[in-house]
KEGU-320445 format. One line per 3 residues: number of its first residue (from 1); for each residue x, y, z of C-alpha. Coordinates in nm, 3 decimals, padded with zeros to 5 digits. Each point is the difference from the previous one (the first is absolute). Layout:
// KEGU-320445
NUM	X,Y,Z ~ ...
This chain:
// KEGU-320445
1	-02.497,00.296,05.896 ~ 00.356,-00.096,00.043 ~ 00.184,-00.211,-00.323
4	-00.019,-00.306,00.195 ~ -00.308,-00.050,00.137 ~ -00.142,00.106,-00.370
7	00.221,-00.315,-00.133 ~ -00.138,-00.183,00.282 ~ -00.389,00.062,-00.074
10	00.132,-00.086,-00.404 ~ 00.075,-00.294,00.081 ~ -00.314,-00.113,00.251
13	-00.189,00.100,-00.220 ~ -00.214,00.238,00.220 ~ 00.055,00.344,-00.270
16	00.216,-00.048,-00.310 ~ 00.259,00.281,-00.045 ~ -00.039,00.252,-00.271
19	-00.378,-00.085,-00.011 ~ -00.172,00.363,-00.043 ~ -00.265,00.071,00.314
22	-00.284,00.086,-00.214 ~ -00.016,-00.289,-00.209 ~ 00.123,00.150,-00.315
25	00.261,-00.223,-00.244 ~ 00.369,00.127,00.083 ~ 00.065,00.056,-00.367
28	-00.296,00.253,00.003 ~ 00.028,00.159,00.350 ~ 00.120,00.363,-00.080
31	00.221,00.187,00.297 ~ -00.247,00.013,00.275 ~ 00.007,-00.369,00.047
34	00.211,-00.188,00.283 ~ 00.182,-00.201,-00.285 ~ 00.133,00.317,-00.080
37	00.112,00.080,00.333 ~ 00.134,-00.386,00.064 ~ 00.221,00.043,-00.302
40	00.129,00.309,00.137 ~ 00.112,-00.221,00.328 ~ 00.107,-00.258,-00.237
43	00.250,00.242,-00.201 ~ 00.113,00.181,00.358 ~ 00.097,-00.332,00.120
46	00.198,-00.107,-00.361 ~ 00.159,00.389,00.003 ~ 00.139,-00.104,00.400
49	00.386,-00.111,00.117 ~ -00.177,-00.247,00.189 ~ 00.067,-00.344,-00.210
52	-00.319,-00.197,00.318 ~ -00.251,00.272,-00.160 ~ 00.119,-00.065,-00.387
55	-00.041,-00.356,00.095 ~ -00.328,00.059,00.126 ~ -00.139,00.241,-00.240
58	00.114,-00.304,-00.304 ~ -00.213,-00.267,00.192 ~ -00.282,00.248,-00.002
61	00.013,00.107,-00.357 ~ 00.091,-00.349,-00.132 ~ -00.370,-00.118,00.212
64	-00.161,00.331,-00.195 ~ 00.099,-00.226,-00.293 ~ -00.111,-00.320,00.113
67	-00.331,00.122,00.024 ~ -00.076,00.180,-00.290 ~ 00.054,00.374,00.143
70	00.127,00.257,-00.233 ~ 00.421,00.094,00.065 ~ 00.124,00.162,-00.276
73	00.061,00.327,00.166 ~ 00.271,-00.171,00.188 ~ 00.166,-00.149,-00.287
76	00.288,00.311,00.037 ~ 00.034,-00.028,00.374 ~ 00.059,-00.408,-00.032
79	00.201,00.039,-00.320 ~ 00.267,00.224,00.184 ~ 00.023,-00.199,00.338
82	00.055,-00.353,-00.238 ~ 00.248,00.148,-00.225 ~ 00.136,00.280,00.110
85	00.125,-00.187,00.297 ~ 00.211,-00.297,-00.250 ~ 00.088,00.315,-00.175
88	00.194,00.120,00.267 ~ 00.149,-00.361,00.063 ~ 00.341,-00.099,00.055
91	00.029,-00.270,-00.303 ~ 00.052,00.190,-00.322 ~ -00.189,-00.274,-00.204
94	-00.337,00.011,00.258 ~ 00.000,00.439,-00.071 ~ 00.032,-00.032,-00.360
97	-00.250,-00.314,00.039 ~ -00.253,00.238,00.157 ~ 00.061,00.289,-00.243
100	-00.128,-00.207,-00.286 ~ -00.321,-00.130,00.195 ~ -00.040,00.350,00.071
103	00.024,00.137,-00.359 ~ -00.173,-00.281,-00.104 ~ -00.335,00.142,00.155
106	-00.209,00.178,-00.247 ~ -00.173,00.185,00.220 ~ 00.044,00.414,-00.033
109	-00.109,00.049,00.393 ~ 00.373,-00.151,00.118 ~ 00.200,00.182,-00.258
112	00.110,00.259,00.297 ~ 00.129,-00.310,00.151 ~ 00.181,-00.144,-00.316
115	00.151,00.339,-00.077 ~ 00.156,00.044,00.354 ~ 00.085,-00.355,00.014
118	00.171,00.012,-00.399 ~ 00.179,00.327,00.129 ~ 00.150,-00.201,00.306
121	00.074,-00.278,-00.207 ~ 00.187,00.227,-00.288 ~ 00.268,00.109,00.293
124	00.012,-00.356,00.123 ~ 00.392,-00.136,00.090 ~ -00.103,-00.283,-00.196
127	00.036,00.027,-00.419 ~ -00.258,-00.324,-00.060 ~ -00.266,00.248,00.251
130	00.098,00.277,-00.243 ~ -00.058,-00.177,-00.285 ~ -00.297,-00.158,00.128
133	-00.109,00.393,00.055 ~ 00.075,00.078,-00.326 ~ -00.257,-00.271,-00.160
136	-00.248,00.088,00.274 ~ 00.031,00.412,-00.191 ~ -00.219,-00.131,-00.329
139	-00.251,-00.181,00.177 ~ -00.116,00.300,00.243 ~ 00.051,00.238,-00.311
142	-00.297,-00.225,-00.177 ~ -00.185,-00.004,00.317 ~ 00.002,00.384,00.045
145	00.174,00.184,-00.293 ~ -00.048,00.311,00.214 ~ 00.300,-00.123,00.279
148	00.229,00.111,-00.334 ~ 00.205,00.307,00.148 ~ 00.039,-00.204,00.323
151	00.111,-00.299,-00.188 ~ 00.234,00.141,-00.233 ~ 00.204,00.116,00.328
154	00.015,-00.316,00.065 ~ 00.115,-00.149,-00.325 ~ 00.270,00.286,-00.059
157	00.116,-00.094,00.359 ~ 00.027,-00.368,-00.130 ~ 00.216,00.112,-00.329
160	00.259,00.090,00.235 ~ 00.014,-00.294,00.126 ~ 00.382,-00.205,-00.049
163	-00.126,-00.326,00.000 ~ -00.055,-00.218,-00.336 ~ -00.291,-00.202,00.194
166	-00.179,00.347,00.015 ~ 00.094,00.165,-00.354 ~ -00.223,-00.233,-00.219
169	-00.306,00.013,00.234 ~ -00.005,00.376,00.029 ~ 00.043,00.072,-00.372
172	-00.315,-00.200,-00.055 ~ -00.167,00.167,00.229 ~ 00.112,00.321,-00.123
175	-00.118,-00.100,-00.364 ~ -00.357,-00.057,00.142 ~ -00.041,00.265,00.185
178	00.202,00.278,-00.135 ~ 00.185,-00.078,-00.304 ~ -00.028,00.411,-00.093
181	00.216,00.095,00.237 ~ 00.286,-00.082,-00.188 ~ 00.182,00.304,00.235
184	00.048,-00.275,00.281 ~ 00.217,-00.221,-00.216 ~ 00.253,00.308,-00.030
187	00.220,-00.110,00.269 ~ -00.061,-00.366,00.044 ~ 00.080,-00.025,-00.390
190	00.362,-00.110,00.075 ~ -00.045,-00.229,00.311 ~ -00.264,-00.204,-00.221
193	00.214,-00.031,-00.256 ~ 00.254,-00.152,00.204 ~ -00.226,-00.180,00.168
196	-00.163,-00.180,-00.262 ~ 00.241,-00.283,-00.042 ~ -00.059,-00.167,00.322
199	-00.387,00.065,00.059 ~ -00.202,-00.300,-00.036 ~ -00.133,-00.090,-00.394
202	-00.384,00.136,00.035 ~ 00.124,00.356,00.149 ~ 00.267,-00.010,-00.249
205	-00.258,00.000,-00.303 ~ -00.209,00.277,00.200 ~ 00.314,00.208,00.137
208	00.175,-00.006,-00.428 ~ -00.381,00.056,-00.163 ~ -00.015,00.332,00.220
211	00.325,00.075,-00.043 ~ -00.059,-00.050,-00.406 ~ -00.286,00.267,00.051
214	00.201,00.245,00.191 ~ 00.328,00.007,-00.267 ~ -00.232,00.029,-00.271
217	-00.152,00.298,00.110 ~ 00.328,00.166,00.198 ~ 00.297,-00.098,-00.282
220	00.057,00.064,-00.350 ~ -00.045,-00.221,-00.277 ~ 00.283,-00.152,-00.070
223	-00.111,-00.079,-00.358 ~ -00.144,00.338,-00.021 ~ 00.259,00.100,-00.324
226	-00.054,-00.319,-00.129 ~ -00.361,00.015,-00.009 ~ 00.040,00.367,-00.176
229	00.193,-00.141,-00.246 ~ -00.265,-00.303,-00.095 ~ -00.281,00.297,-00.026
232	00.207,00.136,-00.249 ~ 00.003,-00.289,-00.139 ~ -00.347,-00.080,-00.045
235	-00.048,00.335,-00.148 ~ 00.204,-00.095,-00.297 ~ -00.114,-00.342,-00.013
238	-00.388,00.121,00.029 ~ 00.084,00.328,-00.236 ~ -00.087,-00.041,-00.377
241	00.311,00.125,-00.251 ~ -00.092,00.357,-00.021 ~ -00.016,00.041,00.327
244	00.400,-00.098,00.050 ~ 00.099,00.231,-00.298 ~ -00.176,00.261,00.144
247	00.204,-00.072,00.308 ~ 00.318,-00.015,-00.150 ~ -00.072,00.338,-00.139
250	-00.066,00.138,00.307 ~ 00.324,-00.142,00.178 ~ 00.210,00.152,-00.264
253	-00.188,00.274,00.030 ~ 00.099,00.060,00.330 ~ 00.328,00.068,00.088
256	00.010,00.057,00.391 ~ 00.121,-00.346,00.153 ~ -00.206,-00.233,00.207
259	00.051,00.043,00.421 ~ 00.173,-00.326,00.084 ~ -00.207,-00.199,00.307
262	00.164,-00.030,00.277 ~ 00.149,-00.371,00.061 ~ -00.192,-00.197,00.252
265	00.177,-00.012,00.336 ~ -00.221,-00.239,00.248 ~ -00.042,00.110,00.347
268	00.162,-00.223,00.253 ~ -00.306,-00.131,00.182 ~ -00.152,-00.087,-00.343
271	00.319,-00.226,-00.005 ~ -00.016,-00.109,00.323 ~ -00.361,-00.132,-00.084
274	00.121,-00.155,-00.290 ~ 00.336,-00.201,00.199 ~ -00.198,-00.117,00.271
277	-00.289,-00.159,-00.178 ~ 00.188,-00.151,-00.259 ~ 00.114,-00.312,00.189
280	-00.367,-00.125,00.120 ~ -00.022,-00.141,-00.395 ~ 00.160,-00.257,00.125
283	-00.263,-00.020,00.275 ~ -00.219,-00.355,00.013 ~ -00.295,00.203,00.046
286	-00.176,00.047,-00.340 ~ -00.180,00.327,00.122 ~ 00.323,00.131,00.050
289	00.178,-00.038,-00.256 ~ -00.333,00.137,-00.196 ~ 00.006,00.316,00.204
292	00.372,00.066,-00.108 ~ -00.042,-00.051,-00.321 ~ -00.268,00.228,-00.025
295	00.228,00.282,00.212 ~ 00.289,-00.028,-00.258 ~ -00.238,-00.010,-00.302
298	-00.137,00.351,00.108 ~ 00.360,00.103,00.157 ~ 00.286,-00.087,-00.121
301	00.149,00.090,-00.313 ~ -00.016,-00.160,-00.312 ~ 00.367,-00.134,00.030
304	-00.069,-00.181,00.330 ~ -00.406,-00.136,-00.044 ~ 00.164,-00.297,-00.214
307	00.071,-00.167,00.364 ~ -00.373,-00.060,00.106 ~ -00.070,-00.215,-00.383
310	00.225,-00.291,00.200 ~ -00.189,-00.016,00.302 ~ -00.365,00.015,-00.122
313	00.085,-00.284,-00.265 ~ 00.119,-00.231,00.288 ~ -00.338,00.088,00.179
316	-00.137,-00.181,-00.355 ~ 00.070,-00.352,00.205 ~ -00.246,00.122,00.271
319	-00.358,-00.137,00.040 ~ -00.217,00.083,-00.271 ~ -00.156,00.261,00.238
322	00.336,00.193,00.012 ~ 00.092,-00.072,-00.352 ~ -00.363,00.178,-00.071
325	00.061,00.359,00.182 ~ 00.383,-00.040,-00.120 ~ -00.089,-00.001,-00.364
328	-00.263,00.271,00.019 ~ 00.289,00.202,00.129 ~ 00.231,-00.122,-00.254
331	-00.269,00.128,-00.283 ~ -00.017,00.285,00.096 ~ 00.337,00.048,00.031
334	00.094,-00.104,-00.386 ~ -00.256,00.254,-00.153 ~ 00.261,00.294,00.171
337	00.327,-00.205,00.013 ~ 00.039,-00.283,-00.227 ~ 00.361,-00.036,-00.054
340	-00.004,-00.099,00.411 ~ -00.131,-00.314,-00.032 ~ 00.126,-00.163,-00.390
343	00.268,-00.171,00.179 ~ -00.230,-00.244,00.157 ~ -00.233,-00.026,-00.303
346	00.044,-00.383,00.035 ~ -00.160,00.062,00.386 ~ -00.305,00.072,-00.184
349	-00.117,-00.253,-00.210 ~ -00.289,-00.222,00.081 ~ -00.032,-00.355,00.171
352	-00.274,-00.215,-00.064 ~ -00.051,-00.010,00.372 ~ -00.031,00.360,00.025
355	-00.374,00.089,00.111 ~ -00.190,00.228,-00.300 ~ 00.054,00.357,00.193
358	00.326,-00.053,00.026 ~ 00.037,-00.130,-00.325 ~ -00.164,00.321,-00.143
361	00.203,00.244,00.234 ~ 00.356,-00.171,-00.122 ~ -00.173,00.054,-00.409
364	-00.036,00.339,00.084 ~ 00.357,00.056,00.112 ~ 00.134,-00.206,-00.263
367	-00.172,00.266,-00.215 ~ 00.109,00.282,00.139 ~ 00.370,-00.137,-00.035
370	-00.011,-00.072,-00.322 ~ 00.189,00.174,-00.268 ~ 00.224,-00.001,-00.333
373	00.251,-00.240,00.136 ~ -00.236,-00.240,00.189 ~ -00.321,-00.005,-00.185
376	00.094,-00.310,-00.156 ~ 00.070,-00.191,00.280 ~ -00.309,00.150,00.218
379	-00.217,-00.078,-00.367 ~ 00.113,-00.376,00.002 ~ -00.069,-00.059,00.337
382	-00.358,00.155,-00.026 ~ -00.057,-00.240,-00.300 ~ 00.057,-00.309,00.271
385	-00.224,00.147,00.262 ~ -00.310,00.051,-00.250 ~ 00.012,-00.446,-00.016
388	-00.122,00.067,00.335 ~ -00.319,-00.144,00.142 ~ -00.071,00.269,00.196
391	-00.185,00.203,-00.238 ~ -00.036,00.321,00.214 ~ 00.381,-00.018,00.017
394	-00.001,-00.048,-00.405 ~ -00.218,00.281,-00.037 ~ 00.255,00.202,00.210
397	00.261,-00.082,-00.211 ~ -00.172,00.096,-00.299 ~ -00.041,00.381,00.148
400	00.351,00.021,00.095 ~ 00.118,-00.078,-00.358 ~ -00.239,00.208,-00.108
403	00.144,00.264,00.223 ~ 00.343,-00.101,-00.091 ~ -00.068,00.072,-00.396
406	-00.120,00.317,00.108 ~ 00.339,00.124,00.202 ~ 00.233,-00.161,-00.272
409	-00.089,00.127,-00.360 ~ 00.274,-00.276,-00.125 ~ -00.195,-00.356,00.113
412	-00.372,00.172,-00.120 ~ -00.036,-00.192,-00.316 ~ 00.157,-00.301,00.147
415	-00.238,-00.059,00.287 ~ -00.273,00.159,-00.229 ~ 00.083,-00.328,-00.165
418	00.006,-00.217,00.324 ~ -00.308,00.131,00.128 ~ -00.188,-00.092,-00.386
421	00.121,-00.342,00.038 ~ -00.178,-00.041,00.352 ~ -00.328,00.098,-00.166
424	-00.010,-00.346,-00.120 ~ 00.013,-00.156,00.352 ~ -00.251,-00.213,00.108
427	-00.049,00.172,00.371 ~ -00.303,00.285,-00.076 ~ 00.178,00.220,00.263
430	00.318,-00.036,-00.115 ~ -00.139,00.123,-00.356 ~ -00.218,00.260,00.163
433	00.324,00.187,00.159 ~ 00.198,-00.019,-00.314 ~ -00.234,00.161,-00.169
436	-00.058,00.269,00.265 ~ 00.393,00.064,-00.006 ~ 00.025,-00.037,-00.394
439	-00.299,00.299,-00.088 ~ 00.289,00.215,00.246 ~ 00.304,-00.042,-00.201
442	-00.192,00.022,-00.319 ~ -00.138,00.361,00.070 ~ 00.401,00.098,00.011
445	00.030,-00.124,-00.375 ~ -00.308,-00.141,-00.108 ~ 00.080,00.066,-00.417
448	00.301,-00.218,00.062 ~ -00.268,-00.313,00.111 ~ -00.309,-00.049,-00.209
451	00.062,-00.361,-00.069 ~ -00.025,-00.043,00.416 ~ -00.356,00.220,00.023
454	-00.122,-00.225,-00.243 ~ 00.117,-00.265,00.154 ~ -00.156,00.124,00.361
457	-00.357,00.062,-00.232 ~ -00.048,-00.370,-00.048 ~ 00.038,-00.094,00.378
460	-00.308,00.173,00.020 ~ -00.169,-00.280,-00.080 ~ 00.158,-00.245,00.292
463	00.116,00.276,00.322 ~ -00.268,-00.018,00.232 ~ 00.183,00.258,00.310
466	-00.196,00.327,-00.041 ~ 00.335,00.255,00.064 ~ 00.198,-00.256,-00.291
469	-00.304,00.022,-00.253 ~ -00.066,00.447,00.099 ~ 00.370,00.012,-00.115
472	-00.036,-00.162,-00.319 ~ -00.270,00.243,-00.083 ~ 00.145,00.241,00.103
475	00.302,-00.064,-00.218 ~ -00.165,-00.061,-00.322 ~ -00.229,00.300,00.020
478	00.311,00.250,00.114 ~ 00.198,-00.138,-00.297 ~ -00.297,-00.113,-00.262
481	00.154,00.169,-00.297 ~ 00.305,-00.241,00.036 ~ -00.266,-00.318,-00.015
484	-00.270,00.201,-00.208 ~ -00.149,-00.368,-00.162 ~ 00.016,-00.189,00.376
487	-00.139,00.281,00.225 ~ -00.389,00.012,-00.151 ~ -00.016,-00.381,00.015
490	00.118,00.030,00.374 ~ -00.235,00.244,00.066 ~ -00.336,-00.220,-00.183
493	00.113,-00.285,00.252 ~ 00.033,00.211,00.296 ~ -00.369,00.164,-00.039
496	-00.127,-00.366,-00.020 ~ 00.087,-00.123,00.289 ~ 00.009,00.390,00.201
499	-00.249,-00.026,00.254 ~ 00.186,-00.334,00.087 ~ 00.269,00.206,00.131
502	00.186,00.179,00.283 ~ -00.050,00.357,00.046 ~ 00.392,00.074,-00.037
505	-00.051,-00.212,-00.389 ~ -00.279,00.165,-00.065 ~ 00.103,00.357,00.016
508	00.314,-00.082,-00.252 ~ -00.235,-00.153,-00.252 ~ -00.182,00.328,00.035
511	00.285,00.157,-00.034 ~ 00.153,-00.230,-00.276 ~ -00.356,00.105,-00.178
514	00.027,00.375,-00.004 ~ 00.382,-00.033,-00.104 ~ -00.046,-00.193,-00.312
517	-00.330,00.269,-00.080 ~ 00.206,00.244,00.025 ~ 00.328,-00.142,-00.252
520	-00.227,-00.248,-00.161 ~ -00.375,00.124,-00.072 ~ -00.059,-00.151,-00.311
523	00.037,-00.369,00.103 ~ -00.071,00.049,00.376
């Protein structure tokens, strides 16, 4: 039966195309029936250079639909003559237009298709084809992780590639799909590097995050003495007193002279990393300026990080959003570099507008900054933010001069003192945390401060919070011979009201029990 009678009997109605002879549903009938052997027709006629029988075979297939019949089978043939044919167009914007719908179909039987059609975009004249190419890599990589080898080809191809509309695209693509193959980078390093400054923002941020990966793992550390000098360091801080005489034995002991290191000499590409990123802090993009700082924080030497503390405390006038990820960075940062960021203390103290996370993020740097010199400042502000009526943000600020009294030996009794005076406040919570942080600077000196464990034993009677009331227990039994009269009376009140309580309060008043048996078993 020739194609166009068959469209001509589909359409009187007299035998439907693709209908199987026997009766037998087309999604059922196996290879002996005639749907079979239509489809075969069908496909002949999509596969010809005839565009009348391509024509004719669509009408057919698109009729199939119409009436219910089963075409998947020629979802491939009818992919490749729709796009394949605007791949090939003239217009740059229609090929890289059909690219994308073609990548876009998540269907594994026209990945043949997409991978011929990807590799004839990736040597395209046009750089927005290529870069469309280069997008189109992840998505049939996630379709069919097997297409890997033939893929990577692709992508290394694409590294090569001169133009800055390319560079960002491929480097994300080589991130997703092969971001082991750190060998391909070798001799695009340099050309990406110089690239960098004029790609657009988003391949920026991908292009200097890959780039932060590679120099980490193919440079030196240019901190590396540094950071053998503040081991040694620690040792001596960490070591008890006989330990260092024992040391200083053994050094004059030992009369052959210590190797001098070598000085640090950095390798001109690590520079040229280093020049050519530093301008984009100045960059409006907030991503940006994020990624750099994060390069030169791992990167550069000590001498030169001092630049990036400028440009992440303008990003502070961002949306809260930014403001957010910017001071999570900036935490971070203080615990290994402090001295970086005390120029701007000021940059981080709190507004009343602030919302509470960022509130607690800017306590927690404001902590980590604080030392001899500025503890008194930091200390007076905190006082002003614990008037606050956000009481998670009081409660914050109670922990951070906690933390604070830990760091600084000098300002322990003082906000020992501060924190004793809150535990007359009328806010429970506010109480609750003071005691919390109070029990923790009292196990550093706790013989110095039996007038404040008494004073903690008769709050017993009016903290309700379970954690604030455990600690109070926990106090008094760990230091009962300093309150030997108080501690039994605490304890007769406590078993009164025990099966009242909270599991955490009830295991300290066990606990309070078997202490004051043990250093008091007459009256106990």
């Amino acid at each position: 039966m020739s194609a166009s009678s068959a469209f001509n009997d589909e359409k009187g109605g007299s035998s439907s195309v693709g209908e199987p002879e026997y009766g037998h549903d087309p999604a059922s009938g196996g290879i002996f029936s005639s749907d079979y052997k239509r489809h075969d027709d069908l496909k002949e006629m999509l596969d010809s250079n005839k565009d009348s029988l391509k024509l004719e075979a669509m009408k057919r297939i698109v009729a199939m639909i119409a009436r219910g019949k089963n075409a998947s089978d020629l979802f491939p043939a009818v992919v490749k003559n729709v796009a394949c044919k605007n791949i090939e167009d003239p217009n740059q914007l229609i090929r890289a237009s059909a690219l994308r719908v073609l990548s876009s179909i998540r269907v594994t039987i026209i990945v043949p298709i997409m991978m011929l059609a990807i590799k004839e975009a990736a040597s395209d004249m046009s750089p927005y084809v290529r870069k469309t190419a280069a997008h189109a890599i992840p998505k049939l990589y996630s379709l069919d992780p097997e297409q890997k080898d033939q893929l990577i080809e692709v992508i290394e191809k694409l590294l090569a590639d001169k133009t800055t509309l390319v560079a960002g695209s491929v480097v994300m693509a080589f991130e997703e799909v092969c971001p082991e193959r750190i060998d391909l980078i070798h001799k695009n390093y340099r050309k990406l590097c110089n690239l960098l400054i004029d790609v657009e923002e988003w391949g920026q941020v991908v292009i200097i995050n890959m780039l932060t990966r590679y120099a980490r793992t193919q440079f030196l550390n240019p901190n590396m003495n540094e950071s053998l000098l503040e081991e040694g360091n620690d040792k001596t801080f960490y070591g008890s007193d006989d330990d260092e005489d024992e040391e200083e034995e053994e050094e004059k002991k030992s009369e052959a002279p210590m190797p001098k290191r070598k000085p640090y000499v950095m390798d001109p590409d690590h520079r040229l990393l280093l020049r050519n990123t530093k301008p984009l802090l100045q960059s409006r993009n907030a991503a940006v300026v994020m990624a750099v700082a994060q390069l030169y924080f791992h990167l550069a030497p000590k001498v030169e990080v001092g630049v990036i503390a400028k440009a992440l405390v303008r990003l502070l006038r961002s949306h809260s959003e930014v403001q957010y990820v910017v001071l999570q960075n900036v935490a971070s940062m203080t615990i290994k570099r402090r001295g970086m960021f005390e120029p701007y203390l000021k940059s981080f103290y709190i507004r009343s507008t602030d919302p509470t996370q960022i509130k607690v993020l800017k306590l927690e740097v404001l902590t980590n900054l604080a030392n001899e010199t500025n503890i008194s400042t930091i200390l007076r502000e905190f006082q002003t933010y614990i008037k606050s009526m956000d009481k998670d943000f009081v409660a914050a600020t109670i922990q951070a001069i906690g933390r604070c009294a830990t760091n600084i030996g000098e300002v322990r009794d003082t906000c020992l003192n501060g924190l004793v005076q809150l535990l007359s406040n009328r806010d429970e919570l506010v109480v609750a945390e003071s005691v919390v942080v109070i029990k923790k600077l009292l196990q550093m000196q706790p013989e110095k401060h039996s007038d404040i464990i008494k004073h903690m034993a008769k709050l017993t009677d009016n903290i309700q919070v379970p954690m604030a009331r455990a600690s109070i227990l926990w106090l008094i039994g760990e230091y009962c011979e300093h309150v030997p009269k108080i501690a039994p009376d605490v304890l007769r009140k406590m078993a009164k009201s025990f099966t009242n309580e909270e599991d955490i309060v009830k295991l300290q008043i066990i606990n309070l029990a078997a202490k004051l048996y043990l250093t008091n078993s007459k009256q106990v």
